[in-house]
TORKE-190582 format. One record per residue: y, z, x of N, C-alpha, C in turn; residue in one letter. Coordinates in steps of 0.1 Angstrom, whole numbers, always signed. Each point is the difference from the previous one (the first is absolute). Layout:
<rs>
[r [Y, Z, X], [Y, Z, X], [Y, Z, X], A];
...
</rs>
This chain:
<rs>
[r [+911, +935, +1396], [+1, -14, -5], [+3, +1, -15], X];
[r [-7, +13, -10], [+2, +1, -16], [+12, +4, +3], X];
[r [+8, +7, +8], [+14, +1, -3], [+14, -11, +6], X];
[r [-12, -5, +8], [+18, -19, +4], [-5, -6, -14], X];
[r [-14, +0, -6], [-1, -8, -12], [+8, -1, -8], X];
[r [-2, +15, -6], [+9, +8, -11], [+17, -8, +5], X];
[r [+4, +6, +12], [+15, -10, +2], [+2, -9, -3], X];
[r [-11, -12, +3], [+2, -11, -2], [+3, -3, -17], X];
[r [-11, +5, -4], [+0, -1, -17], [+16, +5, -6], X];
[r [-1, +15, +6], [+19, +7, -5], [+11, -10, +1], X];
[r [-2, -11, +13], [+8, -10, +3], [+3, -9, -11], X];
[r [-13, -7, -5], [-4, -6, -6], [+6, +3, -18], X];
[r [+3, +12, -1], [+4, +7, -8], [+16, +1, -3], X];
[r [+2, +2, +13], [+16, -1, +4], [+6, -11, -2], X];
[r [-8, -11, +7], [+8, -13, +0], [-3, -9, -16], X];
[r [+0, +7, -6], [+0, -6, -14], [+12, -9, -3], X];
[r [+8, -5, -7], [+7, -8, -5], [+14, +10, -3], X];
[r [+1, +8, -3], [+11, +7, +6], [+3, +7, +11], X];
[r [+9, -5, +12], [+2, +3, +10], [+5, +14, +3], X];
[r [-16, +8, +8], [+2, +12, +1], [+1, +5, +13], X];
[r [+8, -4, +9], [-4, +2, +9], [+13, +11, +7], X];
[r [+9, +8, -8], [+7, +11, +3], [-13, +11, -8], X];
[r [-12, -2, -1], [-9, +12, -4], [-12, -1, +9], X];
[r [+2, -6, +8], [-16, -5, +6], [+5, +15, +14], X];
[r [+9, +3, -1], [+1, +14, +9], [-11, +10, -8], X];
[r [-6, +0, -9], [-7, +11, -5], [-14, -3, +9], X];
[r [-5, -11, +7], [-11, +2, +10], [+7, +6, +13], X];
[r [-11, +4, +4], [+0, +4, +14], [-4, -10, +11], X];
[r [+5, +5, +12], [+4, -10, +9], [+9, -14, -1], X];
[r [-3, -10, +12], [+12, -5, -1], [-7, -16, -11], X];
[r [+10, -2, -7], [-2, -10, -10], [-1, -20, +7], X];
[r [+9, +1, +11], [-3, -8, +11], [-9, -3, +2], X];
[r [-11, +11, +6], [-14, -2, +2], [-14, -2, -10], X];
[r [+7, +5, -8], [-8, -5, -12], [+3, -12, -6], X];
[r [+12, -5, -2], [-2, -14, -5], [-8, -12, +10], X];
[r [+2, +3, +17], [-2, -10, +5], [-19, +4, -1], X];
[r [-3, +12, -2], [-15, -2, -1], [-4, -5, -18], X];
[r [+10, +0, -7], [-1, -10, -13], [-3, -14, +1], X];
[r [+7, -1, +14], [+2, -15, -1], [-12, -5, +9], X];
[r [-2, +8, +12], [-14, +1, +5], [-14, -6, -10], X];
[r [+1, +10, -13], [-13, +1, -9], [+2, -10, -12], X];
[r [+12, -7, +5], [+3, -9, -13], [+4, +8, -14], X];
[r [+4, +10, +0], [+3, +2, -12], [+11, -9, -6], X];
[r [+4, +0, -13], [+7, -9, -10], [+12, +10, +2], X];
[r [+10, -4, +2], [+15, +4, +7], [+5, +5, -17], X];
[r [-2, -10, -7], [+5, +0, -15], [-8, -4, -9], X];
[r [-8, +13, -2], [-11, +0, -11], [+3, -6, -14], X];
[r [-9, -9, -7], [+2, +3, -17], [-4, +10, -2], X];
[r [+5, +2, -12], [+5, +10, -10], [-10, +11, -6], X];
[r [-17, -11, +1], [-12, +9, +0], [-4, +7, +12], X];
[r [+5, -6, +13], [-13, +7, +10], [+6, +17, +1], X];
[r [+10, +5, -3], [+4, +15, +5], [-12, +4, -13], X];
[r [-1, -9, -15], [-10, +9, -9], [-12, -1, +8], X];
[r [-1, -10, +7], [-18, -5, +6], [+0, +11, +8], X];
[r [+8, +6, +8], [-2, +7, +11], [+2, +14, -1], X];
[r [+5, +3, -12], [+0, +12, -6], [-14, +6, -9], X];
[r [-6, -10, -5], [-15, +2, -5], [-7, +2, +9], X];
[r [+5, +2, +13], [-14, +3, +8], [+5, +16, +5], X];
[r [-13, +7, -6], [+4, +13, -3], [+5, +11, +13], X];
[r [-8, -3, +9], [+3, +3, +16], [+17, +4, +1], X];
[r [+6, -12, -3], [+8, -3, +1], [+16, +2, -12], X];
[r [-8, +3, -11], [+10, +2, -12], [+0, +20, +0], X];
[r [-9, +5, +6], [-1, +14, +0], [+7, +3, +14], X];
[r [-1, -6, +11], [+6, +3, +15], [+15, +3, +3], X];
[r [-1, +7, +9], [+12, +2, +1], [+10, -7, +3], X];
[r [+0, -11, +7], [+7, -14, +0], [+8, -2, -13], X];
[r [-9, -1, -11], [+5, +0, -8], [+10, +5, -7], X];
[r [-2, +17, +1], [+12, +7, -5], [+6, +1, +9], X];
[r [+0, -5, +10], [+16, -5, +12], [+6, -8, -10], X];
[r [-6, -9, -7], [+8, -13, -10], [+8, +6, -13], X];
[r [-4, +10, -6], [+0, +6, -9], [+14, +0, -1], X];
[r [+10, +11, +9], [+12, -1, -4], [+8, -13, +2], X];
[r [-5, -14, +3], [+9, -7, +4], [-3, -7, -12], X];
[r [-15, -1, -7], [+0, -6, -15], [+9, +8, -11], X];
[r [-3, +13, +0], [+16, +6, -9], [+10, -4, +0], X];
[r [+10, -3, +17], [+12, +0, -2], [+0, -18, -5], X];
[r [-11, -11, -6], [+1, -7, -3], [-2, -3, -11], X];
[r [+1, +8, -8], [+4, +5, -16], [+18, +3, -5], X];
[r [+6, -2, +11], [+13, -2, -2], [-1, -14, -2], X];
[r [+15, -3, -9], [+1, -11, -6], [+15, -8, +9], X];
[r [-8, -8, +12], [+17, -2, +7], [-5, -25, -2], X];
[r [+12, +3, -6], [+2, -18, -2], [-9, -9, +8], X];
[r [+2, +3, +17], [-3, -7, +7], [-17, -4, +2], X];
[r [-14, +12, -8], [-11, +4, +1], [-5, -2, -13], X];
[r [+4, -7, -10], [-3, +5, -19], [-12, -4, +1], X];
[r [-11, -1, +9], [-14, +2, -1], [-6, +12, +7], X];
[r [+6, +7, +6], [-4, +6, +6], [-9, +16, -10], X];
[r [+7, +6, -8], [-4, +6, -12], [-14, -1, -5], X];
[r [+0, -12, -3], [-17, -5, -6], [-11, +3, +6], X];
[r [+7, -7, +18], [-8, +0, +8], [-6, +15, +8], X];
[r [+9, +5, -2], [-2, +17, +4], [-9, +6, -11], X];
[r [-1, +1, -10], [-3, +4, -11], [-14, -3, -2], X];
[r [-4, -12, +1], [-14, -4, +7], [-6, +6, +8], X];
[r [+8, +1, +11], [-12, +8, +13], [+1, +14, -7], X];
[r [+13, +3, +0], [-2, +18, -4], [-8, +4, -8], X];
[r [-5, -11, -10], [-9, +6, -14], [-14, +0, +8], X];
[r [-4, -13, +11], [-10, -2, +6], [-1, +19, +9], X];
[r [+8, +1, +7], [+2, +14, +9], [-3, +12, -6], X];
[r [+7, -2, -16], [-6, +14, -8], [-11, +2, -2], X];
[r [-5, -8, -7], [-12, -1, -4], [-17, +7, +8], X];
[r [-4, +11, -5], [-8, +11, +4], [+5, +0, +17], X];
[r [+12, +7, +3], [+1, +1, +11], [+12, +12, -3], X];
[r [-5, +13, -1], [+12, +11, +1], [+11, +0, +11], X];
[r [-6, -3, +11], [+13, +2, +12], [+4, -12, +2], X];
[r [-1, -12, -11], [+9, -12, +0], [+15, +6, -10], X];
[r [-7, +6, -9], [+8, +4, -11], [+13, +11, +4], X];
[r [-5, +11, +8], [+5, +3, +5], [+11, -3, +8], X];
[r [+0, -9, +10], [+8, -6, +9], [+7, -8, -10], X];
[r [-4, -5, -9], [+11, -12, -12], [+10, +11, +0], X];
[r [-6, +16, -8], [+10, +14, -9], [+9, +0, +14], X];
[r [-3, +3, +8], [+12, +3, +14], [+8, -10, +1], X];
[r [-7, -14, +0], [+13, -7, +2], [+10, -3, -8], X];
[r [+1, +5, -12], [+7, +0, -16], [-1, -9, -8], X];
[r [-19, -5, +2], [+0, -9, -8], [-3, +0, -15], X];
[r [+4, +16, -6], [+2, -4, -15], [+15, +3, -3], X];
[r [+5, +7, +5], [+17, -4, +1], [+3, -11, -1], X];
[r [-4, -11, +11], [+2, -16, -2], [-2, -6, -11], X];
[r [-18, +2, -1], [-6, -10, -14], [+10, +10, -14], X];
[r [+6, +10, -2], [+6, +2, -10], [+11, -6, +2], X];
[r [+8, -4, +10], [+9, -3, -1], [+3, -15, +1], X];
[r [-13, -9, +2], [-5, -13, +2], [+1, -3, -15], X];
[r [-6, +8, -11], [-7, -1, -14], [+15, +2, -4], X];
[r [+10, +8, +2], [+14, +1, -10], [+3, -13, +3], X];
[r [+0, -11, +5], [+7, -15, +2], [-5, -6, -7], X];
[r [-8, +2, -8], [-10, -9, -10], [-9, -16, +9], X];
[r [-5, +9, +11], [-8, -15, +2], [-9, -10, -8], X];
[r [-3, -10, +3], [-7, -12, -2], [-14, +9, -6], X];
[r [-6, -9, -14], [-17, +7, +1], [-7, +1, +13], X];
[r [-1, -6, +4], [-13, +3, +10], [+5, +7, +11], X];
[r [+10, +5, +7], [+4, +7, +4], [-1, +15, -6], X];
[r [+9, +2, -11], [-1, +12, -12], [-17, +0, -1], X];
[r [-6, -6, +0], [-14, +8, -1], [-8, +5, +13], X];
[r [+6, -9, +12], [-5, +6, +14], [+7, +11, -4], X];
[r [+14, +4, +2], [+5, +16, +5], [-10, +5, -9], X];
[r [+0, +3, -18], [-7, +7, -7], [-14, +2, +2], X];
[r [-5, -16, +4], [-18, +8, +6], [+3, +5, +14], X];
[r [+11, +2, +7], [+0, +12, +17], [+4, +13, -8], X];
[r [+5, +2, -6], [+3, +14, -7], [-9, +6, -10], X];
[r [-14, -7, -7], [-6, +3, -5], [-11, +9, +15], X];
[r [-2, -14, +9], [-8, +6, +9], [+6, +17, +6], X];
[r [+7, -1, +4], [+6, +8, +5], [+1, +13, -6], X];
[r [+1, -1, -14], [+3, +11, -8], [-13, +7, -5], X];
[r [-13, -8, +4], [-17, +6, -1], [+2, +12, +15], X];
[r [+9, +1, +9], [-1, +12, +6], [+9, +12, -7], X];
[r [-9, +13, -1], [+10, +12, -1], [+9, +4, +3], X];
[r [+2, +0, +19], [+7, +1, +3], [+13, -12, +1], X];
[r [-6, -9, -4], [+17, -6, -1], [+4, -1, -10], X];
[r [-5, +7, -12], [+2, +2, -19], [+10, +11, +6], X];
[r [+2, +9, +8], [+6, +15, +4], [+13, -5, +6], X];
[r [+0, -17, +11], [+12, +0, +4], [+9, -3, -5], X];
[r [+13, +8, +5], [+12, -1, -7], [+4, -13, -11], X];
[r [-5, -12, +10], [+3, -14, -2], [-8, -2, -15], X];
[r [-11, +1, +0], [-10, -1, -14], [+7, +1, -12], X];
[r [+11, +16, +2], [+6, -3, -16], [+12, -12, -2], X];
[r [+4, -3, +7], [+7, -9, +0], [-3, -17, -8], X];
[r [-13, +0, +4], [-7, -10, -3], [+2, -6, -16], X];
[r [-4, +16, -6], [-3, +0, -11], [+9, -12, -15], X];
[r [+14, +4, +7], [+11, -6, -8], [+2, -13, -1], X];
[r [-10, -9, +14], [+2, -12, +1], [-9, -6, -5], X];
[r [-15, +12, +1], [-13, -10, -8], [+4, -1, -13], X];
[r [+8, +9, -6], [+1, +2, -12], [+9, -13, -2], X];
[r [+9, -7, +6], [+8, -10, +0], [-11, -13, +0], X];
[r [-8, +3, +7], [-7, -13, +4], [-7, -3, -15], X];
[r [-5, +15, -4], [-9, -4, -17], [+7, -6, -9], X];
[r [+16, +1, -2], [+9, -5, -7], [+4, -13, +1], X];
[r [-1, -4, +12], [+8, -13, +4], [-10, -10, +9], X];
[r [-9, +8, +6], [-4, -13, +9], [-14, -12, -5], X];
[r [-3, -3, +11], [-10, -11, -3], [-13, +5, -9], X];
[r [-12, -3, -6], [-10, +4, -4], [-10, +7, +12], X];
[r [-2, -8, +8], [-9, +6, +14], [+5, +13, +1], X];
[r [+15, -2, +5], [+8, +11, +9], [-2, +16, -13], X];
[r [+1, -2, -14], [+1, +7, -10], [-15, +6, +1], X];
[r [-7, -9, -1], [-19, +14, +3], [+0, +1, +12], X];
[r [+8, -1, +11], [-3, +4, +12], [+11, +14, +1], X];
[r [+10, +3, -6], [+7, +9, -3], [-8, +10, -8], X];
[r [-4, -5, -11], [-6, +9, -7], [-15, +11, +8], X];
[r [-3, -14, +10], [-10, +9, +8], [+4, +8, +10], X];
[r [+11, -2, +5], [+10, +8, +8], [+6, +14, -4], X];
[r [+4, +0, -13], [+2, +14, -6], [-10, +7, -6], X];
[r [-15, -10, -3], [-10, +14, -1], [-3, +9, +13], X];
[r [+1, -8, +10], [-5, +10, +10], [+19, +7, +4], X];
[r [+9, +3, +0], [+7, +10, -6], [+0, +4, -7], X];
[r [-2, -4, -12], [-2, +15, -7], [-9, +8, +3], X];
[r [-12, +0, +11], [-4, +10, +4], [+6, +13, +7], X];
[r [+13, -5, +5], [+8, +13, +4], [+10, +9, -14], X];
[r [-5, +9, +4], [+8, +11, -13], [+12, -4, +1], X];
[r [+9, +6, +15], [+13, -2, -1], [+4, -14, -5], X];
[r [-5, -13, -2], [+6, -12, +0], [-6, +0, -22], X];
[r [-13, -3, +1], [-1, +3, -17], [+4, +12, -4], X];
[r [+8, +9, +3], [+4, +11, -7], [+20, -2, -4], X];
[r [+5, -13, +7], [+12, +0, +6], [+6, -10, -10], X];
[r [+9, +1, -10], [+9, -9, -8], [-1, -14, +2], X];
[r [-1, -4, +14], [-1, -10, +1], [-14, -11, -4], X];
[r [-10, +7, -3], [-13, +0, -1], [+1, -6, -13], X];
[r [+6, +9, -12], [+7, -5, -10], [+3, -15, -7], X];
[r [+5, -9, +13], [+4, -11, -2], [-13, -8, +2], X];
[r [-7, -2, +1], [-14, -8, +4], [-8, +1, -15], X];
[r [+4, +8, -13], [-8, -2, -9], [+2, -9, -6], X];
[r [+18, -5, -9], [+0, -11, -6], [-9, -11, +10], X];
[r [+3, -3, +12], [-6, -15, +5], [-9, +1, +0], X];
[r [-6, +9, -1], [-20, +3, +3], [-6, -3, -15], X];
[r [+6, +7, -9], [-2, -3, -14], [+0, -15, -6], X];
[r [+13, -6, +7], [-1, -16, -4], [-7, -5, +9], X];
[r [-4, +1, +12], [-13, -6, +7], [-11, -4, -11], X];
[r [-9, +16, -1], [-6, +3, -11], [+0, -13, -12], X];
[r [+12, +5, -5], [-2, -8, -13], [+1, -17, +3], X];
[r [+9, -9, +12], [-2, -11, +1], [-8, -2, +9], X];
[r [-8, +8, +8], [-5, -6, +14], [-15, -9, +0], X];
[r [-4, -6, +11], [-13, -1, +2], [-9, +13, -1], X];
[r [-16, +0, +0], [-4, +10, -2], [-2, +3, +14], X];
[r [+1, -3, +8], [+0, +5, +15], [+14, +10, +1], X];
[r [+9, -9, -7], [+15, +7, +3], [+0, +15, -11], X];
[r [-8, -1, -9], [-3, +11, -9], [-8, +11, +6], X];
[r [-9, -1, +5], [-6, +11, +10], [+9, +2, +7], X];
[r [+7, -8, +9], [+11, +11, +8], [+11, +6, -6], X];
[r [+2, -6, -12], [+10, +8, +0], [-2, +16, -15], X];
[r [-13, -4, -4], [-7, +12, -4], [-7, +11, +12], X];
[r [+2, -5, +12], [-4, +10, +7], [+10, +4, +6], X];
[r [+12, -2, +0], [+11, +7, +5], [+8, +6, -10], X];
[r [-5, -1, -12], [+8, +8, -12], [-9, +12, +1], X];
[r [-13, -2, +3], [-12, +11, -6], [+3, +11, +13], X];
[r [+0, -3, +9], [+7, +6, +16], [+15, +6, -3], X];
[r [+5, -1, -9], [+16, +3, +1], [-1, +6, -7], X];
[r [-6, +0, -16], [-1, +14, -8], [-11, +7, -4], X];
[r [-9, -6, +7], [-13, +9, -2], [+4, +17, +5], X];
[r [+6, +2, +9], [+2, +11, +0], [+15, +5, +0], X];
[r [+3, -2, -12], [+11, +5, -2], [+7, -6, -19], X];
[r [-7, +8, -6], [+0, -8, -15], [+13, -1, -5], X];
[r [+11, +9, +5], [+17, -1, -4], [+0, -17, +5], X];
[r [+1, -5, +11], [+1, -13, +1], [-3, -12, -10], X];
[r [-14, +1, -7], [+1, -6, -12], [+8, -3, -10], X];
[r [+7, +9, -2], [+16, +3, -8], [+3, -19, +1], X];
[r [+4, -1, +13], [+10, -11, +8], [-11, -12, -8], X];
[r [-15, -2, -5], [-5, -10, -1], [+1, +2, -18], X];
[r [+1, +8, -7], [+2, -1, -13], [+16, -5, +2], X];
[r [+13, +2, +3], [+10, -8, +1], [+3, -11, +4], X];
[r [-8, -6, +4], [-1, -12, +4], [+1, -12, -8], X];
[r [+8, -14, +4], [-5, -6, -11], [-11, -10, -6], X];
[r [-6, -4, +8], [-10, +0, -7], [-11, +9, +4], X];
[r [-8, +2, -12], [-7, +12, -1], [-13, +2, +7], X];
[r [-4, +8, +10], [-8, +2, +10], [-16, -1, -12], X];
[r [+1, +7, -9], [-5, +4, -6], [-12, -12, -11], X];
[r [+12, -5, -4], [-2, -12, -9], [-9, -13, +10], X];
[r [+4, -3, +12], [-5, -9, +10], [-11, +10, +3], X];
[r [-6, +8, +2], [-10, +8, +3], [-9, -1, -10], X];
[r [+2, -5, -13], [-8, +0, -10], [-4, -11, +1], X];
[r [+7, -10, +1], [-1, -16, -1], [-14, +3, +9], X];
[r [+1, -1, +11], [-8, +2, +11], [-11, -1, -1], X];
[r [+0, +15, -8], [-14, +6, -3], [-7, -4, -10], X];
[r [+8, -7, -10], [-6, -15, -11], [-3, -11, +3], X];
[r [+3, -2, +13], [+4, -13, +1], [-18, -5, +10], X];
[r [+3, -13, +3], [-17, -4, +5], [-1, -4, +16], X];
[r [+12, +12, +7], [+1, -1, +14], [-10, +13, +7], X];
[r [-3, -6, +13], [-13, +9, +9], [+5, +18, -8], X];
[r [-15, +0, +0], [-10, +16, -1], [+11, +10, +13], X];
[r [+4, -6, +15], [+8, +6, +5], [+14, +2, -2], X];
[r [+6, -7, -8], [+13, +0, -1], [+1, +7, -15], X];
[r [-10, -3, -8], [+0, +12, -11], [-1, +16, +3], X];
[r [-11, +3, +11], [+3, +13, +8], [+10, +4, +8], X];
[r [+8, -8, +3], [+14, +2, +6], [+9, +4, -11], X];
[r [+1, -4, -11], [+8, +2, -12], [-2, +10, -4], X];
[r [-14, +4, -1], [-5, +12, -6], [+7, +11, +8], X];
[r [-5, -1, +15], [+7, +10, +7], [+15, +3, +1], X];
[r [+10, -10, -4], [+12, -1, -6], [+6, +9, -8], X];
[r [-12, -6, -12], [+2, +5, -10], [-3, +15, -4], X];
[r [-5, +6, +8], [-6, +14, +6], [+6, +9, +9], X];
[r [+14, -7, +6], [+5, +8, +7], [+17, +4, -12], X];
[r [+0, -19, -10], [+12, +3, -7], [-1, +9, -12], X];
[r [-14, +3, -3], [-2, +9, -13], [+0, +12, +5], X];
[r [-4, +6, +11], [+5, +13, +4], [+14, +5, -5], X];
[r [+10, -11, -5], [+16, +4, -2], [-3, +0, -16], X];
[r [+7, +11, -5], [-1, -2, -13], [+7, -4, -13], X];
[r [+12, -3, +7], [+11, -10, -3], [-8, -18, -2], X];
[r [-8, -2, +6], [-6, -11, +4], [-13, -4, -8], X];
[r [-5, +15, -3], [-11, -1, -7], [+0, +1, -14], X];
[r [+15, +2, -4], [+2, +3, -19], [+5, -16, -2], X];
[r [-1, -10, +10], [+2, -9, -5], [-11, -12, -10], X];
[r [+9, -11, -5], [-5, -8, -9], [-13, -8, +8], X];
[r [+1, -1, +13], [-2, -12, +13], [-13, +9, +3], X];
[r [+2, +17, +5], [-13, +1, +1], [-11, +4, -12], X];
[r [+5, -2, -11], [-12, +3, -12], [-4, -13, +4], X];
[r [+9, -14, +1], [-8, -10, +3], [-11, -3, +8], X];
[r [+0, +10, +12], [-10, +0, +9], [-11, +4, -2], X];
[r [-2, +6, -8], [-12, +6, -7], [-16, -11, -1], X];
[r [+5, -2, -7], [-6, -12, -3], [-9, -6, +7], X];
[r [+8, -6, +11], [-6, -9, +13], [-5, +8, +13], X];
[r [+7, +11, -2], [-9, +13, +6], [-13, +0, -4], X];
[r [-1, +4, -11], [-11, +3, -2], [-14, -8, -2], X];
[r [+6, -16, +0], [-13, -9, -1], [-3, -3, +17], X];
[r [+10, +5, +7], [-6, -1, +15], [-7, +12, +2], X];
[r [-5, +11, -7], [-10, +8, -1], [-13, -5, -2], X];
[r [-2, -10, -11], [-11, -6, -1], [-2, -11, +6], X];
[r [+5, -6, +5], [-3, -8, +9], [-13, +0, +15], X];
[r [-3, -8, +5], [-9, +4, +11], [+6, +13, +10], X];
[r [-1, +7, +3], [-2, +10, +11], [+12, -8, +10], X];
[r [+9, +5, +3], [+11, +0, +13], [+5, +8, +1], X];
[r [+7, +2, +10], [+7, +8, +12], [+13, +2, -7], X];
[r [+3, -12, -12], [+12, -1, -10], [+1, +16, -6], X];
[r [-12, +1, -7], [-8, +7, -8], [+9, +20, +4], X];
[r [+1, +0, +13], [+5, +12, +3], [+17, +3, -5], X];
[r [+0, -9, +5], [+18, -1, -1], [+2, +1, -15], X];
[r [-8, -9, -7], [-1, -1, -18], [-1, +12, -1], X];
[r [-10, +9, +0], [-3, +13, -6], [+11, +9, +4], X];
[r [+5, -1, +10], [+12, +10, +2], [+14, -7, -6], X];
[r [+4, -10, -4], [+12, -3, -2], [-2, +3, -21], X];
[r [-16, +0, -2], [-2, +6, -18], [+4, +11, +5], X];
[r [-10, +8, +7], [+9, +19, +2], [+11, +1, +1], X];
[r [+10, -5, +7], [+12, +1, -5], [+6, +1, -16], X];
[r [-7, -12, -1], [+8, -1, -18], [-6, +9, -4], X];
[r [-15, +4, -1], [-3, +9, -11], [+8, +13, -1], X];
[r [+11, +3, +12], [+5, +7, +0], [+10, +4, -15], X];
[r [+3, -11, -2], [+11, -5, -15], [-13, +3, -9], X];
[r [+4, +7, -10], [-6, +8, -14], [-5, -19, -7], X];
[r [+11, -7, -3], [+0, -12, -9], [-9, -11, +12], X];
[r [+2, -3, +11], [-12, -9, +10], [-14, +5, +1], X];
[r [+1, +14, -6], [-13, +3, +4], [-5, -1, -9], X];
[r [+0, -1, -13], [-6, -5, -11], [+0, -22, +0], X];
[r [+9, -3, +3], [-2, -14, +4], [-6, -4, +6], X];
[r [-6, +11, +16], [-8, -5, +4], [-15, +7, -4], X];
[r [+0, +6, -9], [-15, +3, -1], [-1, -7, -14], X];
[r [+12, -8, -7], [-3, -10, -8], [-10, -14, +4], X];
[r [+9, -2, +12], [-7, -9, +9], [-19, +2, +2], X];
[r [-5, +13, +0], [-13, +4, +0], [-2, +3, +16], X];
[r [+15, +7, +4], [+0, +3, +19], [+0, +16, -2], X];
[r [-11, +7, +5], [+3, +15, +5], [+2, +4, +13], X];
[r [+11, +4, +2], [+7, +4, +19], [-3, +16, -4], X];
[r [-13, +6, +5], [+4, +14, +5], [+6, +6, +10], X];
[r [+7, +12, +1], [+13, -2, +5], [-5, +5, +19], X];
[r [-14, +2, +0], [-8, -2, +8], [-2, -8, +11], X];
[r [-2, -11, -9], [-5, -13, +5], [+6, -8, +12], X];
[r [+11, -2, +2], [+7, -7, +11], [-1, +7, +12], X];
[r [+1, +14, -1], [-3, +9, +14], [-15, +0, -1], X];
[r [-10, -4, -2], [-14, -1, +0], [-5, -13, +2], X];
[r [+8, -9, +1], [-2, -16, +3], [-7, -5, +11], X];
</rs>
C-alpha cells in the first residue's frame, strides 16, 4: 500500500499544470490502471501548483524511489519550448526539494544531464526567480565531490561567473555560494577559467549586503588560499580588493564579517606584490585594534594576516608601532 501511495503522490506530481503526460512512461506498469485507481481515491486530476511541494515534504516519499523515477522527466523540463514557459520554475522547485540531503537524488539529477541543462537554461538569461532556483540546484549539487569531478561541473563555472556580472541580486549570492563549493576541486580552481570569478566577487565584496559579503569572501578565500600566484588577478583588478578589505575591518559591521576580511586579507598578503602596497599599510591599523578587542575566533585570522605583513622590513615596524608583537611562532601555536 506505501508503494500504490507513493504512485498516487508521483501522479500527483505529474499532473501538475504542465501537461506531462509523454513522461508518465517513467512508472511502471500500466498508467490506465493507475489513473482509474486515482479516480477511485479521489485524487485531484489537476493539482495546484503547491501540492507536488506538499507532497514532496513528506520525506518517505521525497527520498523513494518513485521519486527518482520523476527525476529525469523534471530535467528534461528545464528545456525552454514556448508552449510550457512555466514549466522551468516548476521543475526547479521540486528538483531543489529532491536534492536536498538526499545523495542518490542528486545523483540521478548528474545522469539525467541535469547540469548540462541548468547551464544551458542560465546562458538565456532567465527571469530572477528562476536564475536563483537553477543557481541554488547547482550550489546544492556542487556540496558533492563527486559531482565537483564531473565532466559537466567545469562547465558550470563560466556561467556562474556570468550570473555574478549580470544577474539578479538573490541569483548573484547564490552563485557565489555555488563557486565556493567548486573551488574545492583543484582541477576547476586551478583552471583559467576560475580567473574570471575575481573581478565579480571583488565588486560583490565592495557593493554587497553583508550576507552577500561572506559569500563572496568565502569563495575568494577558497580560490586563492591555496595558490598565492592567483592573487596577482586581485591586485589588477579594478577596484581594489585590498582597499574594500580595509574599509571593512574599520568599519562598524559584525565581529564575523571582520574575521572573514581578516582571513582575506591573509590569504592576499601571502603575495608580495600585494603586500608592498599603500592599501595594506592601511590595514595595519584596524588589524591591530581587533587584537585588543574582546577575545574572538576573528582574532586568529588577525594574527596571521599581521604575520604576513611583518614579513615586509617597513610593516613590521608599523606594526609594532601600533604596540602589536607577532612572533613568528605564534599563528602555528594558536
Amino acid at each position: 500500500m506505501v508503494v500504490v501511495g507513493e504512485l498516487f503522490c508521483l501522479l500527483q506530481i505529474l499532473g501538475q499544470q504542465v501537461v506531462l503526460s509523454p513522461y508518465l512512461a517513467v512508472l511502471d506498469g500500466d498508467i490506465s490502471d493507475l489513473l482509474e485507481l486515482s479516480e477511485v481515491f479521489a485524487l485531484v486530476r489537476y493539482p495546484g501548483p503547491s501540492c507536488p511541494r506538499e507532497v514532496i515534504r513528506v520525506e518517505d516519499i521525497r527520498v523513494g524511489a518513485t521519486s527518482r523515477k520523476a527525476i529525469p522527466a523534471l530535467v528534461d523540463l528545464l528545456k525552454p519550448i514556448p508552449d510550457r514557459p512555466g514549466a522551468p520554475f516548476l521543475a526547479l522547485g521540486l528538483l531543489n526539494q529532491l536534492a536536498k540531503d538526499c545523495p542518490p537524488n542528486k545523483t540521478v539529477m548528474v545522469e539525467s544531464g541535469v547540469l548540462e541543462a541548468l547551464t544551458k537554461y542560465l546562458s538565456l538569461g532567465p527571469q530572477d526567480a528562476t536564475e536563483e532556483a537553477a543557481t541554488d540546484l547547482l550550489g546544492i549539487l556542487f556540496n558533492s565531490a563527486e559531482i565537483r569531478r564531473h565532466e559537466a561541473a567545469f562547465g558550470a563555472v563560466s556561467q556562474l561567473v556570468a550570473v555574478l556580472r549580470l544577474g539578479g541580486r538573490a541569483a548573484r549570492y547564490s552563485a557565489a555560494k555555488a563557486l565556493e563549493s567548486l573551488f574545492s576541486a583543484d582541477h576547476i580552481r586551478n583552471a583559467d577559467t576560475a580567473r574570471q570569478a575575481v573581478q565579480p566577487l571583488v565588486e560583490i565584496l565592495n557593493t554587497g549586503l553583508e550576507k552577500e559579503q561572506h559569500a563572496a569572501i568565502a569563495a575568494l578565500v577558497r580560490l586563492l588560499s591555496e595558490n598565492p600566484s592567483r592573487a596577482l588577478a586581485v591586485a589588477d583588478v579594478e577596484m581594489n580588493a585590498v582597499d574594500v578589505l580595509c574599509r571593512i575591518l574599520s568599519s562598524n559591521c559584525s565581529m564575523e564579517l571582520k574575521g572573514d576580511a581578516a582571513e582575506l586579507s591573509w590569504c592576499l598578503f601571502g603575495n608580495t606584490r600585494i603586500r608592498s602596497t599603500m592599501a595594506a599599510a592601511r590595514c595595519v591599523e584596524p588589524l591591530v585594534s581587533l587584537l585588543v578587542t574582546e577575545f574572538s575566533p576573528a582574532q586568529y585570522s588577525v594574527v596571521c594576516a599581521l604575520d604576513k605583513l611583518v614579513d615586509d622590513e617597513q610593516l613590521a615596524e608599523l606594526v609594532a608601532a601600533h604596540g602589536a608583537v607577532i612572533p613568528s611562532c605564534w599563528p602555528s601555536l594558536w
